[in-house]
Structures are given as structure tokens and as C-alpha cells.
DRENDO-1510 file (C-alpha; in Angstrom, 1 decimal, always signed):
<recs>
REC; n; res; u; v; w
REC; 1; UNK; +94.7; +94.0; +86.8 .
REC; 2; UNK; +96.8; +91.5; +88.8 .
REC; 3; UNK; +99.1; +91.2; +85.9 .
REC; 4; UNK; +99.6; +94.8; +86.3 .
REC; 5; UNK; +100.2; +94.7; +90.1 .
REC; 6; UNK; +103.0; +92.0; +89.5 .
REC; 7; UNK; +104.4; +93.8; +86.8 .
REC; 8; UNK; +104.9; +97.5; +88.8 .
REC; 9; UNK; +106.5; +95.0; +91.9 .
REC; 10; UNK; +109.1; +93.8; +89.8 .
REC; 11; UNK; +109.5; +97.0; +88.3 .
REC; 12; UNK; +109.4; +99.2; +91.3 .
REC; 13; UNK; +112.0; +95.8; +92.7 .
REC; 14; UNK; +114.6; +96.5; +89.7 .
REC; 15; UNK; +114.0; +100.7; +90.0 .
REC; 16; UNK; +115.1; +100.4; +93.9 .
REC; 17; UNK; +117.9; +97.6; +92.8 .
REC; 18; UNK; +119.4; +100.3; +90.7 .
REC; 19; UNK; +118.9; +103.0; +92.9 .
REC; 20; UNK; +120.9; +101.4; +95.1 .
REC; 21; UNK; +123.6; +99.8; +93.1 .
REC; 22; UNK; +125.0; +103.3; +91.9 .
REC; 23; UNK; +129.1; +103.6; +91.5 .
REC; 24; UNK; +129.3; +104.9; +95.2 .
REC; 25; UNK; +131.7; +104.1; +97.3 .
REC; 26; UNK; +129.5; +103.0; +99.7 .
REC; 27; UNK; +127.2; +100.6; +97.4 .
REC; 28; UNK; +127.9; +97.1; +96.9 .
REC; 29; UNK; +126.7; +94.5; +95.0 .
REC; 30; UNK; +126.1; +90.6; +96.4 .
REC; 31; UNK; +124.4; +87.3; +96.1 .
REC; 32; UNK; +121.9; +85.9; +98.7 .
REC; 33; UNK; +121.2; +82.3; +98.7 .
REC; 34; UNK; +118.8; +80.9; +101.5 .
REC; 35; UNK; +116.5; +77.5; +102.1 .
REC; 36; UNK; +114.7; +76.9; +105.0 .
REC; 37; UNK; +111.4; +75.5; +105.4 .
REC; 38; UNK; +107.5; +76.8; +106.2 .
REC; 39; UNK; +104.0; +76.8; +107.7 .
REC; 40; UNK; +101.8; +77.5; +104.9 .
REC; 41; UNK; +97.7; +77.0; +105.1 .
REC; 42; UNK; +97.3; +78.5; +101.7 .
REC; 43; UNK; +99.7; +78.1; +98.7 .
REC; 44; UNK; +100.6; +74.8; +97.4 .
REC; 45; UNK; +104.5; +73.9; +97.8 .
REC; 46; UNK; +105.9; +72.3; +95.2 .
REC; 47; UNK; +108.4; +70.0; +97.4 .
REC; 48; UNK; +105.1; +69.0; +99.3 .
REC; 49; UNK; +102.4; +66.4; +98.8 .
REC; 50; UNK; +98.2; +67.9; +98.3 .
REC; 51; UNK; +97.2; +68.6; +101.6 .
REC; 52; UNK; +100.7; +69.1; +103.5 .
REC; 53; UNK; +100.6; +73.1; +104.9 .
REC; 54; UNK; +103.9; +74.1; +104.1 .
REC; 55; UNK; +107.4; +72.4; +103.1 .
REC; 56; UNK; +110.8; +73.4; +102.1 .
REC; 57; UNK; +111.6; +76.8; +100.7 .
REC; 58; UNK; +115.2; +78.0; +98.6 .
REC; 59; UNK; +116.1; +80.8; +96.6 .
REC; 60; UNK; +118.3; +82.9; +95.2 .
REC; 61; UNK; +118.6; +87.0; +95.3 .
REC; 62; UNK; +120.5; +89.4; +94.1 .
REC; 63; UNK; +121.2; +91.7; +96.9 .
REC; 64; UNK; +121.9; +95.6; +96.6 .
REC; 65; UNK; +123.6; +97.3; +100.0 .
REC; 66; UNK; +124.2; +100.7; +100.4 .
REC; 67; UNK; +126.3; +101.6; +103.6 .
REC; 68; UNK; +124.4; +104.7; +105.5 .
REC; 69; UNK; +125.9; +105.6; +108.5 .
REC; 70; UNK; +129.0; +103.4; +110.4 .
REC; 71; UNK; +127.5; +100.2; +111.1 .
REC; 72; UNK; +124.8; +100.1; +109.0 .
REC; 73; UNK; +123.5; +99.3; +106.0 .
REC; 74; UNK; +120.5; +99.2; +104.0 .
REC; 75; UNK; +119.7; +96.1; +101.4 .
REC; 76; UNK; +117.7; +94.9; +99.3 .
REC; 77; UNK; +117.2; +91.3; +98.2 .
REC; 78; UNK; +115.3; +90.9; +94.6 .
REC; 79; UNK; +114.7; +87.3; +94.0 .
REC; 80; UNK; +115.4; +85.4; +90.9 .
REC; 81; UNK; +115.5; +81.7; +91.2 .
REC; 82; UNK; +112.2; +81.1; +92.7 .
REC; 83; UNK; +110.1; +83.4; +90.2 .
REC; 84; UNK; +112.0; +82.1; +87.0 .
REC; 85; UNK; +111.8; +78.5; +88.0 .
REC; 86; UNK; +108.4; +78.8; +89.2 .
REC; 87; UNK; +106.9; +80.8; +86.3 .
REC; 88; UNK; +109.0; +78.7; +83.5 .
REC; 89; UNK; +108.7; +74.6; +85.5 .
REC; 90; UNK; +105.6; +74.9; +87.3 .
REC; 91; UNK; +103.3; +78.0; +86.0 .
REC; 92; UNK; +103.2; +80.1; +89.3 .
REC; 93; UNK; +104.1; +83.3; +90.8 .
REC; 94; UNK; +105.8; +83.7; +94.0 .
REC; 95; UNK; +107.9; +86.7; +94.1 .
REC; 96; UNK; +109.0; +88.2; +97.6 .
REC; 97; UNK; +111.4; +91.4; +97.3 .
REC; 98; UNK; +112.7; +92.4; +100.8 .
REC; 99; UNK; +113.9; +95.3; +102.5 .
REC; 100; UNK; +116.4; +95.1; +105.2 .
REC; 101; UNK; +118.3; +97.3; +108.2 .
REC; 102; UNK; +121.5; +95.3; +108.3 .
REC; 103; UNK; +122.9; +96.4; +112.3 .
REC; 104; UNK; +126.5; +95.8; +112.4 .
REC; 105; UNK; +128.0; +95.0; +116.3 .
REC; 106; UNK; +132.3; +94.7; +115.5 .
REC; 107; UNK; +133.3; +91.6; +117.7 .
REC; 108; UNK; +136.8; +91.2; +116.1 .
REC; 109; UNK; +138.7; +92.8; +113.7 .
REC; 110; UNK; +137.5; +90.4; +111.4 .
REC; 111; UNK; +134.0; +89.9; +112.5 .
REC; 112; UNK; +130.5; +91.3; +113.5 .
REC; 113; UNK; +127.4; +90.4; +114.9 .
REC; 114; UNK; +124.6; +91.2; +112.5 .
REC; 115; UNK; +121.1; +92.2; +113.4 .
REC; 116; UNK; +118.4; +93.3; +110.5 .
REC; 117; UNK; +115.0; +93.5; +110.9 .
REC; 118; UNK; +113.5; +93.5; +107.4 .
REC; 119; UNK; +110.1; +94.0; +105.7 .
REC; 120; UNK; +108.3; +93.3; +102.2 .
REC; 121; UNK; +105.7; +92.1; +100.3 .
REC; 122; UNK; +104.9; +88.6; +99.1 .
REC; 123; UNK; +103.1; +87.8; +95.9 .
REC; 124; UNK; +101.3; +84.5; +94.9 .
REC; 125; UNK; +99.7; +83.0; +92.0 .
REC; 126; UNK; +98.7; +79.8; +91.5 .
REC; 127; UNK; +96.4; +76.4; +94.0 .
REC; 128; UNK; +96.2; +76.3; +96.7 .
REC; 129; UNK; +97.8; +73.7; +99.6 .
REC; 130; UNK; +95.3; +71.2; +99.0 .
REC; 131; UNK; +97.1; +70.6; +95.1 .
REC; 132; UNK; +100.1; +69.4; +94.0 .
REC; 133; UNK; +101.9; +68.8; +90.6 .
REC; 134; UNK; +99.8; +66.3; +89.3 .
REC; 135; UNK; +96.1; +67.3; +90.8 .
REC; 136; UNK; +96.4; +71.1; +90.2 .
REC; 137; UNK; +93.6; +72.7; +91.6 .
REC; 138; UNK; +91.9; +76.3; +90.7 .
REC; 139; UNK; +94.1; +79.3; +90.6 .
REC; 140; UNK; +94.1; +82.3; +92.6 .
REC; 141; UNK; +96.1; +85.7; +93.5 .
REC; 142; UNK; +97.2; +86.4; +96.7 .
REC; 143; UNK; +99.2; +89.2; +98.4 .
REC; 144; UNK; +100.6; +90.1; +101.5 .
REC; 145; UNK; +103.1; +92.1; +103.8 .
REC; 146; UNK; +106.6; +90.1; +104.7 .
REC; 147; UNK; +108.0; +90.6; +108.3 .
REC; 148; UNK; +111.4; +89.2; +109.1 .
REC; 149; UNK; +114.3; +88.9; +110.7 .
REC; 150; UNK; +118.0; +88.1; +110.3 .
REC; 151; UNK; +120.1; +86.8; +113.0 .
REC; 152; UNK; +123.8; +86.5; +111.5 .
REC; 153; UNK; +127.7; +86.5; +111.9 .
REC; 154; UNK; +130.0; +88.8; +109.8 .
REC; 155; UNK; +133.4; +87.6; +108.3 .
REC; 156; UNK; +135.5; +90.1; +106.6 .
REC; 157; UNK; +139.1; +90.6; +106.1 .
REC; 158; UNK; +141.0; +93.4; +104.4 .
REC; 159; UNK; +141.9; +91.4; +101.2 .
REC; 160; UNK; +138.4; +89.2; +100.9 .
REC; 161; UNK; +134.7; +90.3; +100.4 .
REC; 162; UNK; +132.4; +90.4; +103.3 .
REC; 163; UNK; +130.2; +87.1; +104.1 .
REC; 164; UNK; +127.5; +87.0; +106.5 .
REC; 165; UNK; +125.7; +83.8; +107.4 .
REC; 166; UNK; +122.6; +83.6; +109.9 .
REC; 167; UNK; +119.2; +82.5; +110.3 .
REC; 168; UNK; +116.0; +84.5; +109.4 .
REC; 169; UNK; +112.7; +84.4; +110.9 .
REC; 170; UNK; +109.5; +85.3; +108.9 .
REC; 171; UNK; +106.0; +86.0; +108.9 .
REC; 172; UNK; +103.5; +86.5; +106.2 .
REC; 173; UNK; +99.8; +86.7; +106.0 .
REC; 174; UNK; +98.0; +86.6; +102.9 .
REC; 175; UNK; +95.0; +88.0; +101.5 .
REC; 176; UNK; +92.8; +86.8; +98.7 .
REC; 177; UNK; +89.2; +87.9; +97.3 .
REC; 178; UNK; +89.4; +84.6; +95.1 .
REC; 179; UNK; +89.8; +81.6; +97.9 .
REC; 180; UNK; +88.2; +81.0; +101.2 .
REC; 181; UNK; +91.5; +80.4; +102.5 .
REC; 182; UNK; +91.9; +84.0; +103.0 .
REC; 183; UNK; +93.6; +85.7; +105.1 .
REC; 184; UNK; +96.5; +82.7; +104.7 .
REC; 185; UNK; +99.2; +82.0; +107.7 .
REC; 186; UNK; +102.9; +81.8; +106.3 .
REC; 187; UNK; +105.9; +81.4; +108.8 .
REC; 188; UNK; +109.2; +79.4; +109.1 .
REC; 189; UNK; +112.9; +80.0; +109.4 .
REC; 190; UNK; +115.8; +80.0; +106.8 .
REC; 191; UNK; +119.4; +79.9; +106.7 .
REC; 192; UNK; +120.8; +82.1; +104.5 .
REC; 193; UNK; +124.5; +83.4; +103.2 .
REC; 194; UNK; +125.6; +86.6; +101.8 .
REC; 195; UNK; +128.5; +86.8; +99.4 .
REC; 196; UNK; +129.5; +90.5; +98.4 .
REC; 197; UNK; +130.8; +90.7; +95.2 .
</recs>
């Protein structure tokens, strides 16, 4: 059953990546790559020590943007790194596709302020924050709702791709039937850059 649930995420992820990244005009294409760091009194971290609630947190997305109305823009970030290095290194899931309402305020001719409130859902498998690499405890699913958002700076030009670069705040709780940790607290702040292909 959980297989299943991961399986129709990542599908449902790619279905809505595609839906997005059609040959309009107004679609684009990019690369998201953000690291940060976390509260976490549930999943174990990887960069962490057993017993640390939280640590440092990277990865990349491929990010789908579809412009809707004049200043702004609806994306979607599917992750890659973190599920393929995770799954393949360290046998865990974490998998966190986001949506985002990117508001565009023009400062310059070249610049804009960017505001984008985003939501999602976070997926976990694996111990818990009292394991680490070496002393892997029991594993468990987990899943929860992602609230964020992105405070960032625009820089575009006629002849080069847009960038944005800006700071996002999150929140997560996480709910698990299989650990007494449940309902788990997840929050922290990333820097992140978009790159529009």
C-alpha cells in the first residue's frame, strides 16, 4: 500500500510536470537548486549525528512555470537529487513535490520582487532521528502537507534567461500510524536559485 501511495505521487508529480511544460509560449522550463537547514523531531538526517532533530537539507528540482496572467506564474518544483541519492546511497524515501504562486512586483526594467506562497506534500521512508548511518533503527512511513514560502529577487534581461534567487520558509508536520513520534514537527529556511532554461 505505501509503495502504491509513493508511486501515484511521483506519477501524479511527472503528469502535472508535463502538463505544464507544453510548447506554449507562456511555459518554461528551469532548474531549482536550494540548501538550507531544519528542525526535524522525527526523520533521521543523514548530515546529522543519532539523536540531533534536524540538520542540513539540499536539492535539486526540475521546475515547470507556466505564466498565467501578467505578473504571475504558476510552478512546480519535482525533486530529483534528493530521492535518487537517498533511495540509491542511503535506502530512504524523501520526496517533496511543491506547488507555487510566483507574484511578480517590476522594480527595474531588469528586475522584480518575487513573492510565492507555495504548498505540497512531503513523503518519508526510513528511522527515525534517533539513527544514523551506522545504527539504523526501525523503519517507518510518514506523510505530510508542505507550507512554504519564497521571498526572492528577479534578474532578467532581454538577451539572458530569467534568475530569481531568495529565501524560503517552510513547515511540515508529519503523520505516522508506525512511530510514536507522530505527528512529527519539520521547519527551517533555504536559499534557493532558479535558472530558466
Amino acid at each position: 500500500m505505501k509503495i502504491r501511495i509513493i508511486l501515484l505521487s511521483m506519477i501524479m508529480s511527472i503528469f502535472a510536470g508535463n502538463l505544464l511544460a507544453d510548447n506554449q509560449n507562456n511555459t518554461t522550463l528551469g532548474i531549482k537548486i536550494m540548501a538550507g537547514g531544519r528542525y526535524d523531531d522525527m526523520r533521521m538526517c543523514v548530515g546529522s549525528d543519532a539523536g540531533v532533530k534536524g540538520g542540513p537539507i539540499a536539492d535539486v528540482m526540475l521546475l515547470f512555470k507556466r505564466n498565467i496572467k501578467p505578473n504571475v506564474d504558476l510552478a512546480f518544483e519535482l525533486p530529483v537529487m534528493r530521492p535518487i541519492l537517498f533511495g540509491t546511497a542511503f535506502k530512504l524515501l524523501q520526496f517533496e513535490p511543491q506547488v507555487s504562486m510566483e507574484f511578480n512586483k517590476q522594480i527595474s526594467s531588469k528586475s522584480s520582487l518575487i513573492l510565492a506562497p507555495g504548498v505540497g506534500v512531503s513523503f518519508h521512508y526510513g528511522p527515525d532521528y534517533k539513527s544514523d548511518l551506522d545504527n539504523r533503527g526501525e523503519d517507518f512511513f510518514a506523510v505530510g502537507p508542505i507550507v512554504s514560502g519564497l521571498i526572492g529577487y528577479s534578474f532578467h534581461s532581454k538577451t539572458a534567461k530569467k534568475k530569481i534567487a531568495g529565501i524560503r520558509f517552510f513547515y511540515i508536520p508529519l503523520f505516522s500510524s508506525e512511530s510514536s513520534l507522530s505527528p512529527g514537527q519539520v521547519f527551517g529556511a533555504v536559499l534557493e536559485t532558479h535558472f530558466h532554461l
